[in-house]
VMD Tcl script that draws the C-alpha trace (Angstrom):
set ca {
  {-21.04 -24.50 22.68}
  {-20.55 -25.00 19.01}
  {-23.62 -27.41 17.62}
  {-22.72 -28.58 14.27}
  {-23.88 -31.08 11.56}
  {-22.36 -34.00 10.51}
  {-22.36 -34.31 6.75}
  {-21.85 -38.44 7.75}
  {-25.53 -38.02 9.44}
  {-26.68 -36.45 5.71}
  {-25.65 -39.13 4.08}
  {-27.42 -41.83 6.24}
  {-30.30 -40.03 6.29}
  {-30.83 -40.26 2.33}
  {-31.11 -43.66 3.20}
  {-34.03 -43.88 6.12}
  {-36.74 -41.66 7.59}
  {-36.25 -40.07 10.57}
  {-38.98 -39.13 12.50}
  {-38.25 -35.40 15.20}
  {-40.08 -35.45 17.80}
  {-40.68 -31.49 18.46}
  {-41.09 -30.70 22.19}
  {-42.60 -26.58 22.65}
  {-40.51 -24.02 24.13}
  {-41.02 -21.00 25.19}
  {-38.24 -17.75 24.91}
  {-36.88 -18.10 28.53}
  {-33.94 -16.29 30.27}
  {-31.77 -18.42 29.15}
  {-32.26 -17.81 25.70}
  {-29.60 -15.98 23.64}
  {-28.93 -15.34 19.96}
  {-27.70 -18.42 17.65}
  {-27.08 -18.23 13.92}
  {-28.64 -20.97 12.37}
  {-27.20 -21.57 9.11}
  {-28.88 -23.26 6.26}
  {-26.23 -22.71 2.82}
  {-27.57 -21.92 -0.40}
  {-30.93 -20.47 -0.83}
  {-33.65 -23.16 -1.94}
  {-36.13 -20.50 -3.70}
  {-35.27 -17.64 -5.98}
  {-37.92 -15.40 -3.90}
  {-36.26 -13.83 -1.15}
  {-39.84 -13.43 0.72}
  {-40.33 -17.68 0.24}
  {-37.10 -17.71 1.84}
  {-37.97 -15.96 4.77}
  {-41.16 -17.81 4.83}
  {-39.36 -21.32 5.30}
  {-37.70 -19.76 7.83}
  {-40.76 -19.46 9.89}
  {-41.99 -22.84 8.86}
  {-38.62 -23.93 10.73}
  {-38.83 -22.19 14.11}
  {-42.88 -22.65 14.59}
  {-42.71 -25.86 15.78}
  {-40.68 -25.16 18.25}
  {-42.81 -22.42 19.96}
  {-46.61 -22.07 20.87}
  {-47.20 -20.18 18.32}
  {-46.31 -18.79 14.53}
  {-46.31 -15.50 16.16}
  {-43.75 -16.05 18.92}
  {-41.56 -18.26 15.97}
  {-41.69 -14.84 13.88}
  {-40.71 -12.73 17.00}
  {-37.81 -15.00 17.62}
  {-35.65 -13.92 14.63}
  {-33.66 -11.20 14.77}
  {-31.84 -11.30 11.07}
  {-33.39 -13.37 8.63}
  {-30.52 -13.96 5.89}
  {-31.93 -14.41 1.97}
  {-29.83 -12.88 -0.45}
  {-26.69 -14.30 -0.89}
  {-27.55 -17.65 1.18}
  {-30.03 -18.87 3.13}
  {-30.43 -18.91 7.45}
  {-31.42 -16.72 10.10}
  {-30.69 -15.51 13.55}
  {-33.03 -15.78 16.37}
  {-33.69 -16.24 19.99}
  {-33.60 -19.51 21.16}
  {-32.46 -21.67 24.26}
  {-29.93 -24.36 24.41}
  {-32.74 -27.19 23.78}
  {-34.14 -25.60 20.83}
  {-30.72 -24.57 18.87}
  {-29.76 -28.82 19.69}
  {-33.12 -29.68 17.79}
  {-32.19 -27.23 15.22}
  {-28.57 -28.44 14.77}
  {-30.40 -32.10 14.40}
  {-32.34 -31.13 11.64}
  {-31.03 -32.56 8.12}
  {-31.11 -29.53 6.14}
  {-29.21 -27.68 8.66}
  {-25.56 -26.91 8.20}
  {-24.84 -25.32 11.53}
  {-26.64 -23.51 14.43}
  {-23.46 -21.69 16.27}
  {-23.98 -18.87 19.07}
  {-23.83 -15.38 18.14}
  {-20.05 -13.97 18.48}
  {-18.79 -10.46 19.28}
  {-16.27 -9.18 16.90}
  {-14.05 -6.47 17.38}
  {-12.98 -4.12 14.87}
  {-9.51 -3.75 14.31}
  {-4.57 9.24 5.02}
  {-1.63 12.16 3.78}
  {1.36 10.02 3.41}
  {0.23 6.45 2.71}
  {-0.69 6.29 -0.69}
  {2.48 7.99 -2.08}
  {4.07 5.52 0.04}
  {2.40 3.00 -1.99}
  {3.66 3.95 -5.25}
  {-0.24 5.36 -5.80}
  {1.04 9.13 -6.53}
  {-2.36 11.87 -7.57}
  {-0.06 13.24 -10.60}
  {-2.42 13.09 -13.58}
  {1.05 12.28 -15.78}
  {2.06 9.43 -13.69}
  {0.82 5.91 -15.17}
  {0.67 3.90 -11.57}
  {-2.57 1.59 -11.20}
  {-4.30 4.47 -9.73}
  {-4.53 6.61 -13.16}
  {-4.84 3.13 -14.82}
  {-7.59 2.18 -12.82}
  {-9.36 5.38 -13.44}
  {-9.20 6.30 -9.48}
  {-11.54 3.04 -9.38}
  {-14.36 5.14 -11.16}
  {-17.85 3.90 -10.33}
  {-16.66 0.99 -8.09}
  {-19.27 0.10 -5.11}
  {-17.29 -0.52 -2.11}
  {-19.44 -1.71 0.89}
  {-17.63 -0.31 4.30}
  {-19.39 -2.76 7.16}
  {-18.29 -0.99 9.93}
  {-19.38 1.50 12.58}
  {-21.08 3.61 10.47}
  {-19.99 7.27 8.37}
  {-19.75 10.75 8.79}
  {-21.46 12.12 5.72}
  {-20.57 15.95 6.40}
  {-16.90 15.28 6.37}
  {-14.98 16.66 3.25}
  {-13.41 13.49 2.31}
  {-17.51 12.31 1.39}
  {-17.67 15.65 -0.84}
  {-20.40 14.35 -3.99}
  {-19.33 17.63 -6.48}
  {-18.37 16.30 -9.40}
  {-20.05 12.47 -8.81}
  {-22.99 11.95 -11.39}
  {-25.90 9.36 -10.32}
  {-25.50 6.00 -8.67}
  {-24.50 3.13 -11.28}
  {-27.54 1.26 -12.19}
  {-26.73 -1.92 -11.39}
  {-27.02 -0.64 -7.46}
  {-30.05 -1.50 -5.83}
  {-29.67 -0.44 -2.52}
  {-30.96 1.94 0.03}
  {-30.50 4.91 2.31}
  {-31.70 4.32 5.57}
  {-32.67 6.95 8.07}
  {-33.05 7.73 11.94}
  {-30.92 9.83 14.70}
  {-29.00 12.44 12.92}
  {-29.12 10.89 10.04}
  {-31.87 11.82 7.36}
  {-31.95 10.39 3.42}
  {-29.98 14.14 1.99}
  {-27.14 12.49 4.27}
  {-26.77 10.10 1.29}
  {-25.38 11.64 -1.69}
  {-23.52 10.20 -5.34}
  {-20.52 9.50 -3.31}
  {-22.42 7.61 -0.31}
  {-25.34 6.34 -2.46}
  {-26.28 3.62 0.44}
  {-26.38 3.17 4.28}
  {-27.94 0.56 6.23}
  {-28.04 0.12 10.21}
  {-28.46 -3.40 12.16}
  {-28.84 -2.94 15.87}
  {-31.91 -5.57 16.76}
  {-29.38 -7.13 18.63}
  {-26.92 -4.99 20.06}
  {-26.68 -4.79 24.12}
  {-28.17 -1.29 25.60}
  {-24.44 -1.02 27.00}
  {-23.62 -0.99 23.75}
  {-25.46 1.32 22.55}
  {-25.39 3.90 24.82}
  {-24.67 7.45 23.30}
  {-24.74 6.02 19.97}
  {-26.90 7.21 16.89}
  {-30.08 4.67 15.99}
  {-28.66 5.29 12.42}
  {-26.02 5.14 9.76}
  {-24.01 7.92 12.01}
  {-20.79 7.29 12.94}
  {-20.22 7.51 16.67}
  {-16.88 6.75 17.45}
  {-15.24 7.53 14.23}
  {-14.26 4.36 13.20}
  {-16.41 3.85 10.33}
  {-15.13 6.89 9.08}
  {-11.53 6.46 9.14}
  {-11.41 2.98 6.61}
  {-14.06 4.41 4.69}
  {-12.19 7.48 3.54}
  {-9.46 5.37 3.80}
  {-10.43 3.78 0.79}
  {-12.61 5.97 -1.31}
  {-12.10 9.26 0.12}
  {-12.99 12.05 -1.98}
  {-12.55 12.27 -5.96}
  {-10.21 15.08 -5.64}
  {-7.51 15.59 -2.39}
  {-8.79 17.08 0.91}
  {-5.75 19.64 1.13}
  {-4.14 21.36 4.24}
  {-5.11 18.59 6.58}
  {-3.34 17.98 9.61}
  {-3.41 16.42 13.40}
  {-2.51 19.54 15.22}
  {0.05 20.18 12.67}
  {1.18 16.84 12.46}
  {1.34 14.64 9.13}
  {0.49 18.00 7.49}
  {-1.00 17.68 3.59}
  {-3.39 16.39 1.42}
  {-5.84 13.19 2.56}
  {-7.38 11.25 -0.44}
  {-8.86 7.24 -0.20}
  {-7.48 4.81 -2.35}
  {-10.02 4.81 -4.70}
  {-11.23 8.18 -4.62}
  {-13.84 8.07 -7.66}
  {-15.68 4.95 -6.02}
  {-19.04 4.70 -4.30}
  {-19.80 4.24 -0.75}
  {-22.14 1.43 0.51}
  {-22.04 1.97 4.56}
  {-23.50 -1.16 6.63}
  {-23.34 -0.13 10.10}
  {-22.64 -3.45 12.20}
  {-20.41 -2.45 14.95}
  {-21.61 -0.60 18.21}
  {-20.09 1.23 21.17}
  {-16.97 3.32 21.82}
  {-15.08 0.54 21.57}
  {-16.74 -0.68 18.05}
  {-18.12 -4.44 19.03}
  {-19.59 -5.98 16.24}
  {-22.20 -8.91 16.81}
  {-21.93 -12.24 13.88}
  {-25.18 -11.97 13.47}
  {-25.23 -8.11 12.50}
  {-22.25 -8.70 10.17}
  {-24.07 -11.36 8.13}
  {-27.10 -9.49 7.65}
  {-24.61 -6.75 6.34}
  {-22.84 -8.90 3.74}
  {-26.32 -10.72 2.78}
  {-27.45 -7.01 2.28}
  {-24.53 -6.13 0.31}
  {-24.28 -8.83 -1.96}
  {-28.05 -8.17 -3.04}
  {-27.24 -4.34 -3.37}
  {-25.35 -4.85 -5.69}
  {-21.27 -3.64 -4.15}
  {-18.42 -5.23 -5.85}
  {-15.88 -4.98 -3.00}
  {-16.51 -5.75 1.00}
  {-14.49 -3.97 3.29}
  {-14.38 -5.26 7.05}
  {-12.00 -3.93 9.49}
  {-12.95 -6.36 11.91}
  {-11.20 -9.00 13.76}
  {-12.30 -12.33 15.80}
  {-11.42 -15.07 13.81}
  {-13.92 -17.90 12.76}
  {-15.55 -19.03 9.41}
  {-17.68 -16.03 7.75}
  {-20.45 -18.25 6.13}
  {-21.64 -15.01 4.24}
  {-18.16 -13.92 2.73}
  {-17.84 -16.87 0.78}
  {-20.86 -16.36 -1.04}
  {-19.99 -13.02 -1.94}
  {-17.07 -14.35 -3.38}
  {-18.90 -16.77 -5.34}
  {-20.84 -14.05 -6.51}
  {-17.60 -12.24 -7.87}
  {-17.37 -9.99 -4.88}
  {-13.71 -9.48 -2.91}
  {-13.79 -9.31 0.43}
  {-11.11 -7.64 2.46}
  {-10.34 -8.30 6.44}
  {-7.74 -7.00 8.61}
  {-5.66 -9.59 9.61}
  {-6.55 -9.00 13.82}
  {-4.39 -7.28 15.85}
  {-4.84 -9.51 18.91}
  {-3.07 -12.60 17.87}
  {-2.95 -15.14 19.78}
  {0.37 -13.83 19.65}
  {2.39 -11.62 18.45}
  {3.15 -11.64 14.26}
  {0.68 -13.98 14.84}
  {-3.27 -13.44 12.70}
  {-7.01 -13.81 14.01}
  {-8.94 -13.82 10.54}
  {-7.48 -17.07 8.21}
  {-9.95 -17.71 5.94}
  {-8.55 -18.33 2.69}
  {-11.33 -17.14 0.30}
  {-10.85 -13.72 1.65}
  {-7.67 -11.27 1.63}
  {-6.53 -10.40 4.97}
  {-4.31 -7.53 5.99}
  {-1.34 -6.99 8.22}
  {-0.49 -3.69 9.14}
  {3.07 -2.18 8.40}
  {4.65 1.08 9.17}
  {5.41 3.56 6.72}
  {8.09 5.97 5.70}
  {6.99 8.52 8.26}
  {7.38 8.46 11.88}
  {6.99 11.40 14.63}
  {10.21 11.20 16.96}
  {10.64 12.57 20.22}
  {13.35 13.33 21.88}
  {13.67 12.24 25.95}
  {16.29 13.99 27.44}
  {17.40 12.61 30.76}
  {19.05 13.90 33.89}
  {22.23 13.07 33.01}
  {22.14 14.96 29.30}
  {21.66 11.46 27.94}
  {18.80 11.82 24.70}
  {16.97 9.13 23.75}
  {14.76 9.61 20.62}
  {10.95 7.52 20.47}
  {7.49 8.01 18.88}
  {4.86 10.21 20.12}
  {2.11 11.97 18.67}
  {3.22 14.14 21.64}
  {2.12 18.11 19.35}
  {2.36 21.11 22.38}
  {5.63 22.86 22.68}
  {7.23 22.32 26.47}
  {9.59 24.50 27.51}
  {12.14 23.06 30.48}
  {15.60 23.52 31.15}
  {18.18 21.57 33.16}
  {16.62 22.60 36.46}
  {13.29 21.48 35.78}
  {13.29 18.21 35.35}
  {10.30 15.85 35.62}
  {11.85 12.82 38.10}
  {11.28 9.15 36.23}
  {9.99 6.72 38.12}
  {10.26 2.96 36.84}
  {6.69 1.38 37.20}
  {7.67 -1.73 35.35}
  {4.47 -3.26 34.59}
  {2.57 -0.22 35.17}
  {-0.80 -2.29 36.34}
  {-2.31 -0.85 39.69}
  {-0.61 -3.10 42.06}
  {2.88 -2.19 41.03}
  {1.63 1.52 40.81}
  {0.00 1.43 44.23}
  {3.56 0.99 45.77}
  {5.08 3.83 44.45}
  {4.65 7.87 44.76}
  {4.09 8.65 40.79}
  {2.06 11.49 41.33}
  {3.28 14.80 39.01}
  {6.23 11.98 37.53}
  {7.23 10.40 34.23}
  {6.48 6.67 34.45}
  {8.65 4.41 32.72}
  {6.55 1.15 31.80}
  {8.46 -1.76 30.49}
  {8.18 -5.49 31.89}
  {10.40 -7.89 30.01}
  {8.85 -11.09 31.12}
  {5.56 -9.88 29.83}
  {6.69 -9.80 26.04}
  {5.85 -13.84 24.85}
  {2.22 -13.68 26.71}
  {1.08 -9.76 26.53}
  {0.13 -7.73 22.99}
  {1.26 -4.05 23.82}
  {-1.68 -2.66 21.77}
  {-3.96 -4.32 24.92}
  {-0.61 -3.53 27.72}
  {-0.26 -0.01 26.46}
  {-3.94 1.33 26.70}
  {-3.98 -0.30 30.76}
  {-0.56 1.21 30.99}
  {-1.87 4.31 30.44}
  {-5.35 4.50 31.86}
  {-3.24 3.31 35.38}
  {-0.59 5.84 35.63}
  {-3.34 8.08 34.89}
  {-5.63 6.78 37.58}
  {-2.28 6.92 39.71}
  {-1.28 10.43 39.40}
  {1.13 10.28 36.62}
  {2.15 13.13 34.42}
  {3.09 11.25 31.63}
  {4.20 7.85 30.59}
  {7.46 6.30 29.11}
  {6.11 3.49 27.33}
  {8.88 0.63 26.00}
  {8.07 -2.37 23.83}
  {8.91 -5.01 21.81}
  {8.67 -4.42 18.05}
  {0.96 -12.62 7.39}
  {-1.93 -13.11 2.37}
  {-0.32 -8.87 2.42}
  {0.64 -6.39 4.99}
  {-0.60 -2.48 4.30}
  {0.16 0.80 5.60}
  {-1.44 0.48 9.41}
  {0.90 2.59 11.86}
  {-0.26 6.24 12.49}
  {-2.75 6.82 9.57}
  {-4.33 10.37 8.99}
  {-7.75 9.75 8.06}
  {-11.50 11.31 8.36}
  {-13.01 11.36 12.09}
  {-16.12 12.68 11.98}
  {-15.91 16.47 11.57}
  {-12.16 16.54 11.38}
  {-9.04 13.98 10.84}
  {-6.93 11.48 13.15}
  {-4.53 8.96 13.56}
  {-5.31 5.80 14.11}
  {-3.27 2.46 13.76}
  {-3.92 -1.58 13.39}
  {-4.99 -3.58 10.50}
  {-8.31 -2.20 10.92}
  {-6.10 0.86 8.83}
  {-4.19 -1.57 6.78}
  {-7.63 -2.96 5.79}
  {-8.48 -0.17 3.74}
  {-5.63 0.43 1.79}
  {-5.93 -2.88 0.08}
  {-9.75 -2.07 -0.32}
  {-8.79 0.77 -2.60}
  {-6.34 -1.16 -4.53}
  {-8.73 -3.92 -5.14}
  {-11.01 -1.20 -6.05}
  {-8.81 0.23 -9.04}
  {-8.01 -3.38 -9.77}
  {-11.63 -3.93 -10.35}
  {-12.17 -1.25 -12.65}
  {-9.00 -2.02 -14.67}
  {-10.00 -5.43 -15.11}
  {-13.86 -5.39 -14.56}
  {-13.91 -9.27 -16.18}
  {-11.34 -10.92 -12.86}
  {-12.57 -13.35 -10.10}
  {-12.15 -12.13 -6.81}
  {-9.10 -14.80 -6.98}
  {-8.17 -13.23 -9.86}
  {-7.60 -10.10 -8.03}
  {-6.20 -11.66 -4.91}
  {-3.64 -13.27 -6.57}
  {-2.06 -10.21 -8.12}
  {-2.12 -8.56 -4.89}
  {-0.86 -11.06 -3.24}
  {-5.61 -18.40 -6.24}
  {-7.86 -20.99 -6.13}
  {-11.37 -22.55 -7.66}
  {-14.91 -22.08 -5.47}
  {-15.16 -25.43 -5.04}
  {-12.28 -25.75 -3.29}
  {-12.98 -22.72 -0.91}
  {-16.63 -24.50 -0.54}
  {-14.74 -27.96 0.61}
  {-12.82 -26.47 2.77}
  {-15.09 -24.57 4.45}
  {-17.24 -27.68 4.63}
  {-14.77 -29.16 6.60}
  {-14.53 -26.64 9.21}
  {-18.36 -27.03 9.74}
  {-17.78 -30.75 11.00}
  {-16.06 -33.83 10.19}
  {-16.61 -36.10 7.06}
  {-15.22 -38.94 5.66}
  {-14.32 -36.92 2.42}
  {-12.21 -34.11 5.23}
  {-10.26 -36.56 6.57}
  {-7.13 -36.67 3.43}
  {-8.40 -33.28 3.03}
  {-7.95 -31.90 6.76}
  {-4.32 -32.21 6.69}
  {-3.08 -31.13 3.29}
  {-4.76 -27.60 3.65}
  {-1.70 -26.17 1.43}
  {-3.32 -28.38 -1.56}
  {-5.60 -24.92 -1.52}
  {-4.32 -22.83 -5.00}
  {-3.31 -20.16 -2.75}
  {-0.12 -17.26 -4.01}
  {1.47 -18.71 -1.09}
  {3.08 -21.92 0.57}
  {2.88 -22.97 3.97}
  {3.89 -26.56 5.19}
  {3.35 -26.82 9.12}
  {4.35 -30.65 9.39}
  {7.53 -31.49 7.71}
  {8.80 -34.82 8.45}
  {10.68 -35.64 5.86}
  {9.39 -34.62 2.37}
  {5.89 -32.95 0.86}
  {5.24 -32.15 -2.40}
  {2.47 -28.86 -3.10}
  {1.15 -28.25 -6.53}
  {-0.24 -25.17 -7.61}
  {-2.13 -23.87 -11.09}
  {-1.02 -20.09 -12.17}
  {-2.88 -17.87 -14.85}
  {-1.12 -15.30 -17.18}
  {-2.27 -12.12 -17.15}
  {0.73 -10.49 -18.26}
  {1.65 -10.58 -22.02}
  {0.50 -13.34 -24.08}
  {3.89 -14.81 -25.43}
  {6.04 -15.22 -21.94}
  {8.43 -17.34 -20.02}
  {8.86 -17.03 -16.62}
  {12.37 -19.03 -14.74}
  {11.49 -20.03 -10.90}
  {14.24 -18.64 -8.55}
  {13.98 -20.15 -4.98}
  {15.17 -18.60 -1.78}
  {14.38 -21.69 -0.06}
  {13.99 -21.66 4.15}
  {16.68 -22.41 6.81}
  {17.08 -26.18 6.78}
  {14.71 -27.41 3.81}
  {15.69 -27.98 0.19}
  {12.97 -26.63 -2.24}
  {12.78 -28.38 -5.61}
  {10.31 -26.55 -8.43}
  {9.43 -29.03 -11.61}
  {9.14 -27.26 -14.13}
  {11.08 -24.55 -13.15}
  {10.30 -23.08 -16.66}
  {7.12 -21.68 -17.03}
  {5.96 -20.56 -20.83}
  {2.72 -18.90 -22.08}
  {1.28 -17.83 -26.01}
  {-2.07 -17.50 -27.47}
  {-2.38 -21.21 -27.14}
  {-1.48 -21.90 -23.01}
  {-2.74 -19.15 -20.73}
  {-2.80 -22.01 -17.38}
  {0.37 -23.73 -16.55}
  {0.76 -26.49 -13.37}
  {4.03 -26.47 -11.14}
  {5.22 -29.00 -8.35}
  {7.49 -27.91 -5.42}
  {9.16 -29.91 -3.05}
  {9.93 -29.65 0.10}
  {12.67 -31.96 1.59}
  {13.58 -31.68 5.37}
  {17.66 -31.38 6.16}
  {17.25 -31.24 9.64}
  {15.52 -32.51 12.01}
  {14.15 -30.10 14.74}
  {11.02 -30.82 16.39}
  {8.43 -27.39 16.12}
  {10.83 -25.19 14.23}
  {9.08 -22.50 11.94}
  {11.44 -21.00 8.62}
  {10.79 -18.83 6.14}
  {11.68 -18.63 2.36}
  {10.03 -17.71 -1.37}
  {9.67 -18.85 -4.92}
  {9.62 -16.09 -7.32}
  {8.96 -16.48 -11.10}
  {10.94 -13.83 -13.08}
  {10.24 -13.28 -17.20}
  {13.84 -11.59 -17.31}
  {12.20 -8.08 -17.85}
  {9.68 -5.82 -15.24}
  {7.29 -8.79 -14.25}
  {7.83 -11.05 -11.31}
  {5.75 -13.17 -9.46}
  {6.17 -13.80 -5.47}
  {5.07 -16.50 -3.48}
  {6.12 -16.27 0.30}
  {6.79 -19.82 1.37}
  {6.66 -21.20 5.17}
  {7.66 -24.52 6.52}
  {7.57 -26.33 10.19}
  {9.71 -29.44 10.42}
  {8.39 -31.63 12.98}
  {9.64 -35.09 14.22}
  {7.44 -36.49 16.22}
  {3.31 -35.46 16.22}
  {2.46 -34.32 19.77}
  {-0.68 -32.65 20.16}
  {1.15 -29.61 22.50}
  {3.44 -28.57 19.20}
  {1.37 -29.23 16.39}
  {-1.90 -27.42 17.02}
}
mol new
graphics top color blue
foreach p $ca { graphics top sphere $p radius 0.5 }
foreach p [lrange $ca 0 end-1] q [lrange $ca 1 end] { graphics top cylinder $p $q radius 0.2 }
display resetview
């Protein structure tokens, strides 16, 4: 149940008096955790903010007392709402309320090195001029890691040679199991923990504190900022072996513990009271490896308040190439390979070798008389397994007709866990192979006391945390925009309409709705071309001041791209310029997705990129379009 208000209702409402009639109810068992949100925050005092609050709830219970008791987050930095216990009846009355935006039930969220950087063109050589020395290794930087929490012992968090926290941060250090206020330091120089709503499930074995339990935390966070100077001679059992830094290794650490559990759920409700905490610490980048798709009321008021915020893309889909977080205001983050890979060779009975990937690191000896027999388990789930004798064997797991429905990140794990379960000595595993995509596949970062792989955009995430991180320090004066763009733009307001529209419908969403790629965005996608659509975008030069840039068009299978102008020229005089393109269907094919670009070249070392995609569609039926 989604209760939502209709701006429509707002507007009739300036217009009459409207009289609630408040019935009392009590916290029953059927009362769960809604987010009730309220937009921007009506008083500069955070404490009057939490005190209207209150007002809100009271009527709705017995007493204040039980009103008070009821909230679990109260949000009043960066905007204005609250989380709290309530029962169906009571969120309705709430979502009837004028002032209030939205009252939405309380979502889990999932969250989703030695080689990488290099990769990246982001060498450590003091004589190289890449963005990293540029940058200044994103010196003094506050990157807020919402996540699972940190390791602080590990060597990538190492404070030698880090002076005192910049001023401007106004955080804290928050204590409890294992974790005591020396675990901060001039490298992590903040750590909060939110867990008045996590499940006991959830938090069983964990730390009541800014510890990481599961390791995940600490992975994206040195990731990013690991260490100012390289962690040498690391290694997973002598794989990957060499030096781990983060992306930005002279920025600051802000940890917000949100997510829970060995398998890292995250709760809305904790995650906004993160960002709400982070934008009044004072951070100037948010890093969230955490997937589940939605709006993120908070994150686009930390990007009005000049904060970037950085998601992973999702690794769940709905399908596969497909992406779970689409906000626009924010930069999400595919995951890529990289220019390493750990083969291993599979030598069959025959003498045939096949070569795949494993992380596979103890030395087997075996000859041509002892041979482990394969046994194909196709699907590998426990009533295929059940039929066959795979005890002591090598189980071959591949099921073609699974491919357009299954994600082999969720197929693999069961895969394994069942031939496990079944006896199996080992597994032959065979499978199927959108704003940026990062380094994500088989990353060697920190894990608590020592360093792992780990892959998905919840990886990926990081790396474009630390390059928005040396970004920021190069250009301290750029919009989160600003900095999205050049990784990759568009005005507040048009983030705030759009995200308006997504909270209900209104008369002024209805043109709006459907032209989505009117959003200044350093990319183009058209999802229902009939015949022809025209998309204008408004570019900034931040390259030298006297320029011309010529459009070159690799336009998609099937669609004829026009650009007006397709001269673009800049001086001390004309730093914006305005561009049309236009998109002309020469076929028709009802559903059919291609892919193209329009890059602006100056002639010399600077080009511009904008990824285009386009659906041509003939007729509108609901099963193709949404």
């Amino acid at each position: 149940m989604n209760f939502k208000h209709s701006s429509s209702i707002v507007l009739a409402l300036i217009f009459c008096i409207q009289i609630f009639q408040l019935t009392v109810h009590r916290v029953d068992a059927s009362s769960k955790i809604y987010i009730v949100y309220l937009g921007e925050r009506k008083h500069d005092d955070p404490e009057l903010v939490t005190a209207s609050h209150h007002e809100k709830l009271t009527p709705l219970f017995e007493s204040k007392e039980e009103a008070v008791s009821s909230i679990v987050y109260s949000y009043k930095h960066g905007f204005s709402g609250f989380a709290a216990m309530l029962n169906e009846s009571q969120a309705q009355i709430l979502s009837d309320m004028p002032d209030v935006i939205s009252v939405t039930p309380n979502r889990k969220f999932t969250t989703q090195t030695t080689r990488s950087w290099d990769f990246l063109g982001l060498d450590n050589n003091p004589q190289s001029s890449t963005l990293l020395q540029k940058g200044n290794y994103g010196e003094d930087i506050i990157i807020g890691i919402i996540d699972s929490g940190i390791w602080p012992e590990s060597k990538s968090f190492d404070p030698t040679g880090f002076g005192p926290a910049p001023e401007r941060w106004t955080g804290k250090c928050q204590t409890g199991d294992s974790f005591g206020a020396s675990n901060c330091s001039n490298k992590i120089i903040g750590a909060r923990w939110y867990a008045s709503d996590a499940s006991s499930s959830d938090l069983e074995g964990e730390y009541l504190s800014p510890r990481d339990y599961n390791g995940h935390g600490t992975h994206t966070a040195s990731t990013a900022a690991g260490k100012g100077n390289v962690v040498s001679n690391t290694s997973f059992h002598s794989l990957a072996a060499g030096s781990v830094r983060g992306g930005a290794p002279r920025a600051r650490l802000a940890i917000y513990k949100a997510c829970w559990g060995e398998y890292t759920w995250c709760s809305g409700a904790a995650i906004l009271a993160a960002v709400d905490d982070a934008i009044n610490d004072g951070v100037d980048v948010i890093s969230m490896s955490i997937s589940g798709g939605g709006e993120y009321p908070g994150t686009l008021h930390a990007i009005a308040r000049g904060i970037t915020v950085v998601l992973s893309a999702g690794n769940q889909g709905p399908a596969p190439q497909s992406v779970k977080n689409n906000v626009p205001w924010v930069i999400s983050v595919a995951a890529s390979t990289i220019d390493r890979s750990f083969p291993t060779v599979i030598q069959l009975g025959n003498s045939q070798r096949l070569v795949g990937q494993s992380i596979f690191y103890e030395t087997q000896q075996s000859n041509n008389n002892n041979f482990t027999m394969l046994v194909n388990g196709w699907s590998c789930d426990n009533s295929t397994l059940t039929k066959l004798t795979v005890t002591g064997k090598i189980v071959l797991c591949y099921d073609p007709t699974a491919i357009p429905k299954t994600l082999p990140r969720y197929n693999f794990r069961d895969a394994v866990k069942n031939v496990q379960n079944a006896g199996g000595r080992g597994l032959i595993y065979a499978q199927y192979t959108p704003d940026v995509a990062a380094p994500g596949v088989s990353i060697l970062a920190a894990v608590n006391g020592g360093y792992e792989f780990m892959s998905g955009t919840s990886m990926a995430c990081p790396h474009v945390t630390g390059v928005v991180a040396l970004l920021k320090s190069l250009h301290p004066d750029w919009s989160p925009s600003a900095i999205k763009s050049a990784i990759v733009t568009t005005d507040p307001k048009d983030y705030t309409k759009f995200f308006n529209c997504t909270l209900g419908p209104s008369e002024q969403c209805d043109s709006y709705k459907g032209q989505l790629y009117q959003l200044n965005l350093p990319s183009i996608a058209v999802p229902d071309l009939k015949e022809i659509v025209s998309v204008w975008r408004t570019v900034t030069n931040v390259g030298p001041t006297n320029s011309t840039y010529r459009a070159f068009v690799q336009p998609p299978a099937g669609v004829s791209v026009f650009v007006e102008p397709n001269l673009l020229s800049f001086n001390s005089n004309k730093s914006i310029e305005r561009f049309k393109v236009t998109f002309v269907a020469n076929r028709k094919v009802q559903g059919s997705n291609t892919f193209g670009s329009l890059t602006w070249c100056d002639g010399s070392n600077h080009s511009v990129r904008i990824p285009i995609a386009v659906r041509t569609i003939i007729q509108d039926f609901y099963a193709d379009t949404a």
